[in-house]
PyMOL CGO cylinders between C-alpha atoms (Angstrom):
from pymol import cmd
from pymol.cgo import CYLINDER

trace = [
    CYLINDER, 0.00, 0.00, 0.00, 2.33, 2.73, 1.09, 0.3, 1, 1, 1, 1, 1, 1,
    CYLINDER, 2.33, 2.73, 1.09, -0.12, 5.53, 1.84, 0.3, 1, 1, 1, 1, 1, 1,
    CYLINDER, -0.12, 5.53, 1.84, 0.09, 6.21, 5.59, 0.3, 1, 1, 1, 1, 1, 1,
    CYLINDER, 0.09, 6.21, 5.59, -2.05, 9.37, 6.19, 0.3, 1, 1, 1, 1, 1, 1,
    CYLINDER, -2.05, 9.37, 6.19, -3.50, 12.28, 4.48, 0.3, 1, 1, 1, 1, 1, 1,
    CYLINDER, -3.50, 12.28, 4.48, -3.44, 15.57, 5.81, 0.3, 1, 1, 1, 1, 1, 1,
    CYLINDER, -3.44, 15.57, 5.81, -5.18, 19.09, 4.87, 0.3, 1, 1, 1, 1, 1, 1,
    CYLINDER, -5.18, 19.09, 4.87, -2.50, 22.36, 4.68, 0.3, 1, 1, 1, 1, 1, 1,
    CYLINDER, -2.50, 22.36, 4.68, -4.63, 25.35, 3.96, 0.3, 1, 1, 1, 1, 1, 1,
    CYLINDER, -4.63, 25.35, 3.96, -7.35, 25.35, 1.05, 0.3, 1, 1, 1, 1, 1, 1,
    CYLINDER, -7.35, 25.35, 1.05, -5.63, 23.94, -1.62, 0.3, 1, 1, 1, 1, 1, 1,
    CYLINDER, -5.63, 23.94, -1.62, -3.32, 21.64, -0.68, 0.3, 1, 1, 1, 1, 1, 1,
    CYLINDER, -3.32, 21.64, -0.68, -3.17, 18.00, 0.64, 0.3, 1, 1, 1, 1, 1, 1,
    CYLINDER, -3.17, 18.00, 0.64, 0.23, 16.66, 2.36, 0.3, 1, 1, 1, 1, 1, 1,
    CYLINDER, 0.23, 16.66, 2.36, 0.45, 12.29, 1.97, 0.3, 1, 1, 1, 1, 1, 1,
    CYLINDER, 0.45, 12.29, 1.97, 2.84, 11.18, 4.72, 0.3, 1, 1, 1, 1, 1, 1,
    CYLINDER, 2.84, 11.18, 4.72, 3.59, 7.49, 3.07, 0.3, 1, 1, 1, 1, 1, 1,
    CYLINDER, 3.59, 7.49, 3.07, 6.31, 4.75, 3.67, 0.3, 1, 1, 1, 1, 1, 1,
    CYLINDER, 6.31, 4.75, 3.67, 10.23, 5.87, 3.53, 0.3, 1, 1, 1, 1, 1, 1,
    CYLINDER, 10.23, 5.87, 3.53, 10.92, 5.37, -0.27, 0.3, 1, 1, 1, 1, 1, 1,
    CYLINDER, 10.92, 5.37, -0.27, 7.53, 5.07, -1.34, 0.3, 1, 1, 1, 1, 1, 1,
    CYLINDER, 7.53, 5.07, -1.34, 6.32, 8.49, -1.96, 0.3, 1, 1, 1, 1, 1, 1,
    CYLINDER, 6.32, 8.49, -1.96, 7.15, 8.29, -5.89, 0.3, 1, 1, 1, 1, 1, 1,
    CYLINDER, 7.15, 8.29, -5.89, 5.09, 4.99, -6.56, 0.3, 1, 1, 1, 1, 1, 1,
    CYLINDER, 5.09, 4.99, -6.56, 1.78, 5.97, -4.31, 0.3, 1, 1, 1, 1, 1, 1,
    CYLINDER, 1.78, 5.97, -4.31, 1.98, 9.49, -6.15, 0.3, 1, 1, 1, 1, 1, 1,
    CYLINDER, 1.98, 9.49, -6.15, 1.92, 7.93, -9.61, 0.3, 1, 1, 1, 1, 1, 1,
    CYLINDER, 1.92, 7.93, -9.61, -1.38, 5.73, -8.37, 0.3, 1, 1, 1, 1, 1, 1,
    CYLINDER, -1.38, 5.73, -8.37, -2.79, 9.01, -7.50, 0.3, 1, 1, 1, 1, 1, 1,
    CYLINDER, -2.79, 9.01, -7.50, -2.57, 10.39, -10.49, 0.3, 1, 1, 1, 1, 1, 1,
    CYLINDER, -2.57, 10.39, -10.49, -2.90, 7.45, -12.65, 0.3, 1, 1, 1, 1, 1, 1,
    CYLINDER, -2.90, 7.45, -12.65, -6.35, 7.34, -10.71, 0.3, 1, 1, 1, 1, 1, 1,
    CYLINDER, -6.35, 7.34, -10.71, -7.13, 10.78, -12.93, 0.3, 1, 1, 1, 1, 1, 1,
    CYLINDER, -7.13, 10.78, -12.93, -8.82, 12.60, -10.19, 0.3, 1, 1, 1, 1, 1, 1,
    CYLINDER, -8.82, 12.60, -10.19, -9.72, 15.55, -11.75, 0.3, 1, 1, 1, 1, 1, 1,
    CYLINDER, -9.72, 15.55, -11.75, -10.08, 17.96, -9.14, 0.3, 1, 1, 1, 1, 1, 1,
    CYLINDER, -10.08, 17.96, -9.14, -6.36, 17.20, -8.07, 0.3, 1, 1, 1, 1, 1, 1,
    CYLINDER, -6.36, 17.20, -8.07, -4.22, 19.93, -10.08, 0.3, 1, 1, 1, 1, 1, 1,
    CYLINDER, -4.22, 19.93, -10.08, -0.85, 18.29, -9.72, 0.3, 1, 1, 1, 1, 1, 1,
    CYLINDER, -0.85, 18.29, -9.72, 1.61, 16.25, -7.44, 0.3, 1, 1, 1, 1, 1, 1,
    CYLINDER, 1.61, 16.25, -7.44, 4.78, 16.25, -5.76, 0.3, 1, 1, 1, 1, 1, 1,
    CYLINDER, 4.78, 16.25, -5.76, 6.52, 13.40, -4.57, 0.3, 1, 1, 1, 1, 1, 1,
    CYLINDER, 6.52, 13.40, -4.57, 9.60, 13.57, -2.26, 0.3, 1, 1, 1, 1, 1, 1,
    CYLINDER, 9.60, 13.57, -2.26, 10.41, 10.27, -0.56, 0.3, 1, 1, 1, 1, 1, 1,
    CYLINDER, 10.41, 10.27, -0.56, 8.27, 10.07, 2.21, 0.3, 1, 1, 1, 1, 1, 1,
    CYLINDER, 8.27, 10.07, 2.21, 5.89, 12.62, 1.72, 0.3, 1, 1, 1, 1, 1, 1,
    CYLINDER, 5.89, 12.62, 1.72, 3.37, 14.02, -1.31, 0.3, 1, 1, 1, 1, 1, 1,
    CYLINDER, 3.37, 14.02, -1.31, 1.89, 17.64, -1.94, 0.3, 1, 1, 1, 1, 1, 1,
    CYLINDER, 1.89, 17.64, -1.94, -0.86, 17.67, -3.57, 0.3, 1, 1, 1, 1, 1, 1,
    CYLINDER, -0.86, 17.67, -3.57, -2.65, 20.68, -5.24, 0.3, 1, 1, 1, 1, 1, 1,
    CYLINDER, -2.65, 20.68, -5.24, -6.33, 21.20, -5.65, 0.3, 1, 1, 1, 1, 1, 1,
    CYLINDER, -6.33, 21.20, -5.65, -8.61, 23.94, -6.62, 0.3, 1, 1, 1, 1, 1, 1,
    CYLINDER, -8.61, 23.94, -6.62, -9.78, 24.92, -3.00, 0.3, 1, 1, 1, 1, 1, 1,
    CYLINDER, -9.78, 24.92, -3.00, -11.51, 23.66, 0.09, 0.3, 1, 1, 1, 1, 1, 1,
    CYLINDER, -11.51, 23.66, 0.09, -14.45, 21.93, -2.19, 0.3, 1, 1, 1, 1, 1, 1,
    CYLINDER, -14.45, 21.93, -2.19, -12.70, 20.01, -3.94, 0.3, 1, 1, 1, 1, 1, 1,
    CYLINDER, -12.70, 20.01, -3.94, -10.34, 19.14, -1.06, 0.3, 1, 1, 1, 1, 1, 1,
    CYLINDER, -10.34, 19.14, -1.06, -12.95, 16.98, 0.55, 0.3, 1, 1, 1, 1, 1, 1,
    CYLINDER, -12.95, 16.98, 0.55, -13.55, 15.30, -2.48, 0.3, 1, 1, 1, 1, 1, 1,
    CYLINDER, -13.55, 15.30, -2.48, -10.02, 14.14, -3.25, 0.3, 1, 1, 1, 1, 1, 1,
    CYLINDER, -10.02, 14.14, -3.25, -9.51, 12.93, 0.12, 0.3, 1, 1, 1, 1, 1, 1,
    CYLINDER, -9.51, 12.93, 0.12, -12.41, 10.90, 0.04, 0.3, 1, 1, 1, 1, 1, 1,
    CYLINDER, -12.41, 10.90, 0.04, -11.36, 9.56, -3.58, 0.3, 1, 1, 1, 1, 1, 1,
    CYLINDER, -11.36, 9.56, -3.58, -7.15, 9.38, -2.95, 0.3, 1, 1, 1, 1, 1, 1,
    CYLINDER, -7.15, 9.38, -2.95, -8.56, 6.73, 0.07, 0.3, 1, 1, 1, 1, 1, 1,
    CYLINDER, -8.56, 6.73, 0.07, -10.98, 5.00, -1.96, 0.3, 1, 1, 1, 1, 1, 1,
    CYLINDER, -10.98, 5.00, -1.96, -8.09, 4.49, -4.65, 0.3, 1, 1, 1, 1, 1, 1,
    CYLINDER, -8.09, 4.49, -4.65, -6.23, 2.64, -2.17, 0.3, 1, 1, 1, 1, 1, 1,
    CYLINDER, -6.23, 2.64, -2.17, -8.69, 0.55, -1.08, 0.3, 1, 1, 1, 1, 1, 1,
    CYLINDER, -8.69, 0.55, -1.08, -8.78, -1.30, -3.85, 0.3, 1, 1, 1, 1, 1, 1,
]
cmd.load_cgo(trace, "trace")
Protein backbone atom coordinates (compact mmCIF):
# COMPACT_ATOMS: atom_id res chain seq x y z
CA UNK A 1 0.00 0.00 0.00
CA UNK A 2 2.33 2.73 1.09
CA UNK A 3 -0.12 5.53 1.84
CA UNK A 4 0.09 6.21 5.59
CA UNK A 5 -2.05 9.37 6.19
CA UNK A 6 -3.50 12.28 4.48
CA UNK A 7 -3.44 15.57 5.81
CA UNK A 8 -5.18 19.09 4.87
CA UNK A 9 -2.50 22.36 4.68
CA UNK A 10 -4.63 25.35 3.96
CA UNK A 11 -7.35 25.35 1.05
CA UNK A 12 -5.63 23.94 -1.62
CA UNK A 13 -3.32 21.64 -0.68
CA UNK A 14 -3.17 18.00 0.64
CA UNK A 15 0.23 16.66 2.36
CA UNK A 16 0.45 12.29 1.97
CA UNK A 17 2.84 11.18 4.72
CA UNK A 18 3.59 7.49 3.07
CA UNK A 19 6.31 4.75 3.67
CA UNK A 20 10.23 5.87 3.53
CA UNK A 21 10.92 5.37 -0.27
CA UNK A 22 7.53 5.07 -1.34
CA UNK A 23 6.32 8.49 -1.96
CA UNK A 24 7.15 8.29 -5.89
CA UNK A 25 5.09 4.99 -6.56
CA UNK A 26 1.78 5.97 -4.31
CA UNK A 27 1.98 9.49 -6.15
CA UNK A 28 1.92 7.93 -9.61
CA UNK A 29 -1.38 5.73 -8.37
CA UNK A 30 -2.79 9.01 -7.50
CA UNK A 31 -2.57 10.39 -10.49
CA UNK A 32 -2.90 7.45 -12.65
CA UNK A 33 -6.35 7.34 -10.71
CA UNK A 34 -7.13 10.78 -12.93
CA UNK A 35 -8.82 12.60 -10.19
CA UNK A 36 -9.72 15.55 -11.75
CA UNK A 37 -10.08 17.96 -9.14
CA UNK A 38 -6.36 17.20 -8.07
CA UNK A 39 -4.22 19.93 -10.08
CA UNK A 40 -0.85 18.29 -9.72
CA UNK A 41 1.61 16.25 -7.44
CA UNK A 42 4.78 16.25 -5.76
CA UNK A 43 6.52 13.40 -4.57
CA UNK A 44 9.60 13.57 -2.26
CA UNK A 45 10.41 10.27 -0.56
CA UNK A 46 8.27 10.07 2.21
CA UNK A 47 5.89 12.62 1.72
CA UNK A 48 3.37 14.02 -1.31
CA UNK A 49 1.89 17.64 -1.94
CA UNK A 50 -0.86 17.67 -3.57
CA UNK A 51 -2.65 20.68 -5.24
CA UNK A 52 -6.33 21.20 -5.65
CA UNK A 53 -8.61 23.94 -6.62
CA UNK A 54 -9.78 24.92 -3.00
CA UNK A 55 -11.51 23.66 0.09
CA UNK A 56 -14.45 21.93 -2.19
CA UNK A 57 -12.70 20.01 -3.94
CA UNK A 58 -10.34 19.14 -1.06
CA UNK A 59 -12.95 16.98 0.55
CA UNK A 60 -13.55 15.30 -2.48
CA UNK A 61 -10.02 14.14 -3.25
CA UNK A 62 -9.51 12.93 0.12
CA UNK A 63 -12.41 10.90 0.04
CA UNK A 64 -11.36 9.56 -3.58
CA UNK A 65 -7.15 9.38 -2.95
CA UNK A 66 -8.56 6.73 0.07
CA UNK A 67 -10.98 5.00 -1.96
CA UNK A 68 -8.09 4.49 -4.65
CA UNK A 69 -6.23 2.64 -2.17
CA UNK A 70 -8.69 0.55 -1.08
CA UNK A 71 -8.78 -1.30 -3.85
Amino acid sequence: LGLLELKTAGDNLIVARCESGLASSVAVRIDEARIEEIVGTIAGDDTIFIAVGGAKEQKSVLKKIWETFES
